[in-house]
ROVEXVEX-506162 format. One line per 3 residues: number of its first residue (from 0); their letters; for each residue z, x, y of C-alpha. Coordinates in steps of 0.2 Angstrom, whole numbers. Layout:
% ROVEXVEX-506162
NUM	a	Z X Y ~ ...
This chain:
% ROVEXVEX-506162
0	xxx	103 176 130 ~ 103 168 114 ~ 88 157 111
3	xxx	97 139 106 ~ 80 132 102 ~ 78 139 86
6	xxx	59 138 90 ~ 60 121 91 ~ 52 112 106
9	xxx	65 106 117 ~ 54 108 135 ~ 50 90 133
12	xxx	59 74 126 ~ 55 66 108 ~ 48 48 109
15	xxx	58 34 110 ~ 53 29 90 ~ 59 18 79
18	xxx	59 22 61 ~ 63 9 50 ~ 62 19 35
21	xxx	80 27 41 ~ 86 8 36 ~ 97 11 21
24	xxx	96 -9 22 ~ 76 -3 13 ~ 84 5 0
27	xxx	89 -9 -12 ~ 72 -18 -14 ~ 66 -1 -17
30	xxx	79 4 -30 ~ 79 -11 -37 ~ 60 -11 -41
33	xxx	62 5 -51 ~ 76 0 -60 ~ 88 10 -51
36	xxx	106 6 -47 ~ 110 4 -26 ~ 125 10 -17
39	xxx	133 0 -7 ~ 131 7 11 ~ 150 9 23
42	xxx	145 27 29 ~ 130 36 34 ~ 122 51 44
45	xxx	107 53 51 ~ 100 73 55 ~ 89 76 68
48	xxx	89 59 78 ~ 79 62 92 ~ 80 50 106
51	xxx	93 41 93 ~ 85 24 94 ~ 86 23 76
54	xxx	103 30 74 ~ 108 18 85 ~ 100 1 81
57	xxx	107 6 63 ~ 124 7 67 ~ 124 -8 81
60	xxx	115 -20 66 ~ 125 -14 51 ~ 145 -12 48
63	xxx	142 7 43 ~ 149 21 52 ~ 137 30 55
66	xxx	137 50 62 ~ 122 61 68 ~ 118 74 79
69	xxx	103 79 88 ~ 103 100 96 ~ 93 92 111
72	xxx	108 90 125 ~ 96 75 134 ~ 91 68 119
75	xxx	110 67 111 ~ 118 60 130 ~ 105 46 128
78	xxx	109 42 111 ~ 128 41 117 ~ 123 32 133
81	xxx	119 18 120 ~ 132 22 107 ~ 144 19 120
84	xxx	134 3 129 ~ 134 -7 110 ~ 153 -1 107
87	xxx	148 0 87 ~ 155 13 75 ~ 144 30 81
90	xxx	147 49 81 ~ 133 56 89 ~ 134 76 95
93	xxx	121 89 102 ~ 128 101 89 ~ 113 112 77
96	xxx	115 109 58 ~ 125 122 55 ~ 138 119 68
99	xxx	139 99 64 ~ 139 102 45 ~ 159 111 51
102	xxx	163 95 60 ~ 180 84 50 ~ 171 69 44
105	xxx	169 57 30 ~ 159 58 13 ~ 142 47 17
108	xxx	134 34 6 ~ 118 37 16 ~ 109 53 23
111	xxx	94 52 33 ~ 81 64 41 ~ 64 58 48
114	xxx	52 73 51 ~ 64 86 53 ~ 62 98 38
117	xxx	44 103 43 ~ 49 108 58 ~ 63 119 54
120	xxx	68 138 45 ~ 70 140 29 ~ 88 146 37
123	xxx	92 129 43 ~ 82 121 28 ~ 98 128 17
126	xxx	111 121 29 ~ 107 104 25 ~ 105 105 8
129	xxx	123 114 6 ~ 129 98 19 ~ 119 86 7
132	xxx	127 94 -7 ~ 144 95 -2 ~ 143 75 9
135	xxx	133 65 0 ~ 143 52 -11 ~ 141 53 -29
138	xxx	128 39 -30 ~ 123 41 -14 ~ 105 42 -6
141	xxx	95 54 4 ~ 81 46 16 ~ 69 63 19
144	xxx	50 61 25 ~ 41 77 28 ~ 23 82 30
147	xxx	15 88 13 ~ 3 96 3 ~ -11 94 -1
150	xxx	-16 82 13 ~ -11 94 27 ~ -21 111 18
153	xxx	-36 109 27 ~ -30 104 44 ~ -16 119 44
156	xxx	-26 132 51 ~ -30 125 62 ~ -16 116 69
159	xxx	-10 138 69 ~ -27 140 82 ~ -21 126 93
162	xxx	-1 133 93 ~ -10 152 94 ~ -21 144 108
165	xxx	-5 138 119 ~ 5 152 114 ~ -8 165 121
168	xxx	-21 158 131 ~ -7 144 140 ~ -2 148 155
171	xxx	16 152 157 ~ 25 138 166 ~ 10 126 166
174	xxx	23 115 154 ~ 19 110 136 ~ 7 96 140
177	xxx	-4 108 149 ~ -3 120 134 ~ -8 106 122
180	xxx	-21 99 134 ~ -28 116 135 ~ -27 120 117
183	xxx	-36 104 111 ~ -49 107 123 ~ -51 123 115
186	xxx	-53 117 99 ~ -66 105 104 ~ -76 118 110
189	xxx	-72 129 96 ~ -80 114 86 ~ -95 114 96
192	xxx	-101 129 89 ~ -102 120 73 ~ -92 136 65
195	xxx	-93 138 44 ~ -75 132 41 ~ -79 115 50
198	xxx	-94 114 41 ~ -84 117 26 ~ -69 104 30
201	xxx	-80 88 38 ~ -66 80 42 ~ -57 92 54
204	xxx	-68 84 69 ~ -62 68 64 ~ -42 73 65
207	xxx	-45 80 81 ~ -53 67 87 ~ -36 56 85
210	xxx	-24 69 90 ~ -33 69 108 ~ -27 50 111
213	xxx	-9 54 105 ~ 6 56 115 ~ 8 70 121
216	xxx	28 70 120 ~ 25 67 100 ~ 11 79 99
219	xxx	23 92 106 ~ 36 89 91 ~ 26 85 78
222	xxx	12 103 80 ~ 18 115 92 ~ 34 122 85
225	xxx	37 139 79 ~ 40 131 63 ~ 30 121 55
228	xxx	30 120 35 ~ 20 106 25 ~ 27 107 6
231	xxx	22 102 -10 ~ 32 87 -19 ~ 37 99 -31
234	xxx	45 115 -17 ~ 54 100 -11 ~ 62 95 -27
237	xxx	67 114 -29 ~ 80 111 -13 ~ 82 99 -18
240	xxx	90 101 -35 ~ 102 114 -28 ~ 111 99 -20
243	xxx	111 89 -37 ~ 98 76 -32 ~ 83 69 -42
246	xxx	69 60 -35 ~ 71 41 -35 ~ 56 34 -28
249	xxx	46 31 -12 ~ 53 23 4 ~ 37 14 6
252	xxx	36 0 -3 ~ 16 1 -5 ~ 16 17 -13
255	xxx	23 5 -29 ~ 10 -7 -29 ~ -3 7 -40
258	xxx	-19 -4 -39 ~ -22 -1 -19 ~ -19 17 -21
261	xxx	-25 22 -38 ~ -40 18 -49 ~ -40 12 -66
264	xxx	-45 29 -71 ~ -31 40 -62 ~ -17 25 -68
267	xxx	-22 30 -84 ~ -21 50 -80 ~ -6 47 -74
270	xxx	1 37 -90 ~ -1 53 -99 ~ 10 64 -90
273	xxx	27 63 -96 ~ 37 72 -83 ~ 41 62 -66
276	xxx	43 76 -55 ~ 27 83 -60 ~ 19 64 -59
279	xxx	23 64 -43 ~ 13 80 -40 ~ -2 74 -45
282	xxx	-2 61 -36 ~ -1 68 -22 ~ -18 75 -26
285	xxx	-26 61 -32 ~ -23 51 -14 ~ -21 68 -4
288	xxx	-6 65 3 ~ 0 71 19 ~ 16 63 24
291	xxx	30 58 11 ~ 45 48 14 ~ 56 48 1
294	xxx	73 41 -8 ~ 83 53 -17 ~ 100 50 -26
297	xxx	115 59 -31 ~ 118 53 -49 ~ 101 41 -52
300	xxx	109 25 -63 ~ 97 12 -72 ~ 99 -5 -75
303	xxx	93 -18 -90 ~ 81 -27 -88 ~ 92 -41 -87
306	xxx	104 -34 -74 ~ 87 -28 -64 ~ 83 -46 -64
309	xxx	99 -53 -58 ~ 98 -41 -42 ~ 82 -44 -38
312	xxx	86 -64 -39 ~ 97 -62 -28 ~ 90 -53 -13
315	xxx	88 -61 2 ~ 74 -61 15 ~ 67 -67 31
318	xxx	49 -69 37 ~ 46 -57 51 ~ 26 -65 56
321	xxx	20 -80 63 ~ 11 -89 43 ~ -7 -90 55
324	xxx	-9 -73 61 ~ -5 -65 42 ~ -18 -56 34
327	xxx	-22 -56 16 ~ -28 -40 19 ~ -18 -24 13
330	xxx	-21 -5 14 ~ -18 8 3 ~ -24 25 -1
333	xxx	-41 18 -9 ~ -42 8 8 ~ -42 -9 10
336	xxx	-36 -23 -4 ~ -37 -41 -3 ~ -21 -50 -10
339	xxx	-22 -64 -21 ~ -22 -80 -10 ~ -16 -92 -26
342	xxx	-2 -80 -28 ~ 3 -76 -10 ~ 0 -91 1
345	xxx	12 -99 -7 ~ 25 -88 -4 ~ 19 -88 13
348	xxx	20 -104 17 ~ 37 -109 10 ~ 43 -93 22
351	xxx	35 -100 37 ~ 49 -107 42 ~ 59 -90 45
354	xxx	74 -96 35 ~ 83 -85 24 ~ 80 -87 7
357	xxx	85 -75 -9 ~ 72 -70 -22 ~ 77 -84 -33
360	xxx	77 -98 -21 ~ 57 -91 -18 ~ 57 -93 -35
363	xxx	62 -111 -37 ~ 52 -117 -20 ~ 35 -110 -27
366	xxx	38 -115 -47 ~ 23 -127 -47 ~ 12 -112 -41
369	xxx	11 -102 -56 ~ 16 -88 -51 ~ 26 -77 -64
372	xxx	42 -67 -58 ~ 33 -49 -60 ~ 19 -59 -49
375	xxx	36 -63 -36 ~ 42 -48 -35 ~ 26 -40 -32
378	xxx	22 -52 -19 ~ 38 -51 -8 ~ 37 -29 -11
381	xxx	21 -31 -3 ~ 25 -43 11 ~ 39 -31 16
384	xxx	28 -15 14 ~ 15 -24 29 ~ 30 -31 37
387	xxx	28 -49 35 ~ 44 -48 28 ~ 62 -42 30
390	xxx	75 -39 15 ~ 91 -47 25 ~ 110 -41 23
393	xxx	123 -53 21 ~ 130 -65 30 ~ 148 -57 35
396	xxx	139 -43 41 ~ 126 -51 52 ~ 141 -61 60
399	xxx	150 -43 64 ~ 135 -34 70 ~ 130 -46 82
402	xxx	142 -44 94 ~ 135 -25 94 ~ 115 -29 95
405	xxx	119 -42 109 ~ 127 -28 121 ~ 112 -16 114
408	xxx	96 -28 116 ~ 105 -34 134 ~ 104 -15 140
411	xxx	87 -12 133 ~ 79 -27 140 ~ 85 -22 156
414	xxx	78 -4 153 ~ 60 -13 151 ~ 62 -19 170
417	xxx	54 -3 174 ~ 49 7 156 ~ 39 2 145
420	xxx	46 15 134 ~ 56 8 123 ~ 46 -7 112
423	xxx	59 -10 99 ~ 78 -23 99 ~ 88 -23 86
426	xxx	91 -36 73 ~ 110 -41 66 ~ 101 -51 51
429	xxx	89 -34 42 ~ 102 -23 50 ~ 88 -11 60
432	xxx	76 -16 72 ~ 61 -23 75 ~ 46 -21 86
435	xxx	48 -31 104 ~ 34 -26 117 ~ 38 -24 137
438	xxx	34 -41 139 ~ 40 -51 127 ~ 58 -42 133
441	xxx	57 -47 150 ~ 54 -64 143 ~ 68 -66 132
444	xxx	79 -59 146 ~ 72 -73 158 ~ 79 -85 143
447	xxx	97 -76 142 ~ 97 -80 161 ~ 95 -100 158
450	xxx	77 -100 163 ~ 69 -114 148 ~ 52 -114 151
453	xxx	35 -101 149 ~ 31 -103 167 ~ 48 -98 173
456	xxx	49 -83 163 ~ 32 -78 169 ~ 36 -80 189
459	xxx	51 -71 184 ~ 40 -56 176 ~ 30 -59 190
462	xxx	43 -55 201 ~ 51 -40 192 ~ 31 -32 194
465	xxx	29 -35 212 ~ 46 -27 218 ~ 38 -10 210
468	xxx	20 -12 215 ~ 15 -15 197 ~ -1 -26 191
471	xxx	-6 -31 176 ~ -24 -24 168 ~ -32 -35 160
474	xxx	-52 -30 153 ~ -49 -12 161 ~ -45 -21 179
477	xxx	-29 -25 189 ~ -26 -41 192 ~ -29 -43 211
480	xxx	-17 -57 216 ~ -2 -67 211 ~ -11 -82 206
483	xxx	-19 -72 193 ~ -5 -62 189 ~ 6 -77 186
486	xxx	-10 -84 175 ~ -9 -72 166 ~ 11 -70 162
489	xxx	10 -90 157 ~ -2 -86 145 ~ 6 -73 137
492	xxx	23 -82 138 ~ 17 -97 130 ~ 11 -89 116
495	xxx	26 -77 115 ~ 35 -94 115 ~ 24 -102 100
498	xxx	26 -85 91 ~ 36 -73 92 ~ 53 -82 99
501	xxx	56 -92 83 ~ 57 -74 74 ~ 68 -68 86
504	xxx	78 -83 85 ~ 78 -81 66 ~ 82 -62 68
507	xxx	97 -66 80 ~ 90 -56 93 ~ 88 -68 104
């Protein structure tokens, strides 16, 4: 019997994720900052979609056509339970790389892949470059995040132990959650005995330590396939190449902002090194990187100053948080930074509102400020990097997703009757989604049924919990009677009410 696994896990389903990086919506504010020309996006893939949240909320909130496929059967017929539930333009298959990459379809603007090369052969590694190579648009971008070296050197032998461990020691048809529990265990004991290669990597302990409180189901995909290969920026950029595609810059908009990852001294360093592939390299060691998440393009185009200006003028955004609750604190790979409040507050406060605004009216509402373009600029890449905020598509697009994320977010807050699974509804106005808690669904689904007020939605919460026999822990306890229980939902509903709902009103999600 062939094995359709590849060696990939597939006993036990992905997590139901949401990775907004996959937003080719992101790719313009990043782009722009480097001086890059952006593509305009009509068609897009995703590889490797898991549970397809993402695939999904991407094609619902946008006017792409988006394709993907998934080898996990499960995984792909819920992807297409919600394809088929928003009625938006997705193609979503069960089909391994090499039989999808033989599938009829268009050229794409956009290719994504979260995760997925680490985990796969060097076989299946060439089948997607050779279907970048010959689908990727000229101009087009490649979304790829990946574990790397140097940052996982120290921890790879012994994430081999723990896979050894449940490959071994694991008891056949215990289930892969009993073979990670087991191997964890293990390795804690293993670390008891205070062996010369802990001694010699401190921080081992400390890793182990967070992968025991992590989800099993992601712990699963993410250390205990066959395959499992963390690469150097500079391996990648070898496949790269192959499928005529240079390095554009980072998906996360933090890894910009040099001053809260880099010292003076390693800025400097790094001025010195002419060539951006191998800059990139040493960076990687300077802040001992161990995930990348990347944008690469087929045919990188610069703009003029004066033309990079323009498109950075005129980019819209929205203010994803409630002003109070924003921190001027930010975090980067020398830890955390306070931002300027002279600078940002302002900016701030003129967003608080949540209405759309481009760069240049951000511009005009803070010109008594101080603050210069570069300073701008900075500010709102940094505010989008935390997720304060949200670059915004256009207007014509928002009114034709809608009707998409409406029929999606409707089926997903009726999913959170009994799951909390799934924490995330998607957003016509950034074109991907954004985070929305059990809760604060069952709320907003209490408001599309006509009920106006926070105590209503919390007796209806209220209700929706006592049908299944569910309390509400609070402090480590249940919460012992209605009264308490409905306390409580008021509580929470009134503040989802004084926060959270005007930015879902301002999203269009609800």
């Amino acid at each position: 019997m062939s094995d359709w696994t590849s060696g990939y896990v597939a006993d036990i389903g992905y997590t139901f994720g949401y990775y907004q990086e996959l937003n080719p919506q992101r790719v313009k504010l990043a782009f722009l900052n480097a001086g890059l020309v952006a593509p305009e996006f009509g068609t897009a893939c995703e590889l490797g979609f898991g549970q397809g949240l993402s695939a999904n909320m991407h094609a619902a909130a946008s006017v792409c056509s988006w394709h993907g496929t998934d080898f996990n059967p499960s995984q792909a017929g819920f992807a297409q339970e919600l394809a088929t539930v928003s009625g938006a333009n997705a193609h979503l298959y069960d089909e391994a790389f090499d039989e999808f990459a033989k599938r009829d379809m268009p050229e794409f603007d956009y290719i994504g892949l979260h995760g997925i090369w680490s985990w796969i052969s060097d076989e299946n590694r060439a089948v997607i470059v050779d279907f970048i190579r010959k689908k990727l648009k000229v101009g087009g971008v490649l979304y790829i995040s990946y574990n790397t070296l140097p940052g996982w050197g120290t921890f790879a032998p012994m994430r081999h132990l723990m896979t050894e461990h449940a490959d071994v020691i694991g008891a056949d048809g215990v289930g892969i959650v009993s073979r990670i529990d087991g191997a964890l265990d293990f390795t804690e004991k293993l670390l008891a005995t205070n062996p010369l290669f802990a001694r010699a990597n401190p921080l081992i302990a400390e890793r182990i330590n967070k992968i025991k409180d992590q989800n099993r189901h992601y712990l699963a995909h993410e250390y205990f396939n066959r395959d499992w290969h963390p690469m150097h920026f500079a391996t990648m950029a070898k496949w790269m190449e192959s499928a005529k595609l240079t390095y554009a810059c980072s998906a996360n908009y933090l890894d910009a902002v040099e001053a809260v990852n880099l010292t003076p001294e390693q800025q400097a360093f790094l001025k010195d090194i002419h060539d951006p592939m191998f800059k990139q390299t040493v960076r990687d060691f300077m802040v001992n990187q161990q995930f990348r998440k990347d944008y690469w393009v087929k045919g990188a185009r610069r703009l003029t100053t004066l033309e990079q200006a323009q498109a950075l003028r005129d980019q819209r955004f929205v203010m994803t948080a409630h002003r109070p609750d924003v921190s001027l604190k930010v975090t980067g790979s020398l830890g955390e930074a306070t931002m300027t409040e002279t600078v940002y507050a302002p900016v701030l406060d003129l967003m608080a509102d949540h209405k759309v605004r481009s760069m240049a009216q951000i511009e005009q509402g803070v010109k008594n400020a101080g603050i210069s373009f570069a300073q701008l600029v900075q500010t709102v890449l940094v505010l989008c990097g935390n997720g304060s905020f949200c670059a915004v598509q256009d207007d014509a697009a928002t009114t034709k997703a809608k009707k998409h994320t409406d029929k999606l977010n409707t089926h997903l807050m009726l999913k959170a009757r009994s799951s909390s699974d799934i924490s995330f509804l998607a957003s016509p106005v950034t074109g991907g989604g954004v985070g929305v808690g059990r809760f604060h669904q069952l709320f907003a689904l209490a408001i599309q049924q006509g009920k106006k007020k926070p105590e209503d939605w919390a007796v209806y919460v209220d209700q929706i919990l006592t049908s299944q026999g569910q309390k509400i822990v609070k402090e480590g306890k249940p919460l012992e009677t209605t009264a308490q229980q409905v306390a409580e939902l008021t509580s929470q509903a009134t503040d989802f009410a004084n926060k959270q709902l005007p930015i879902l009103k301002a999203m269009q999600v609800v």
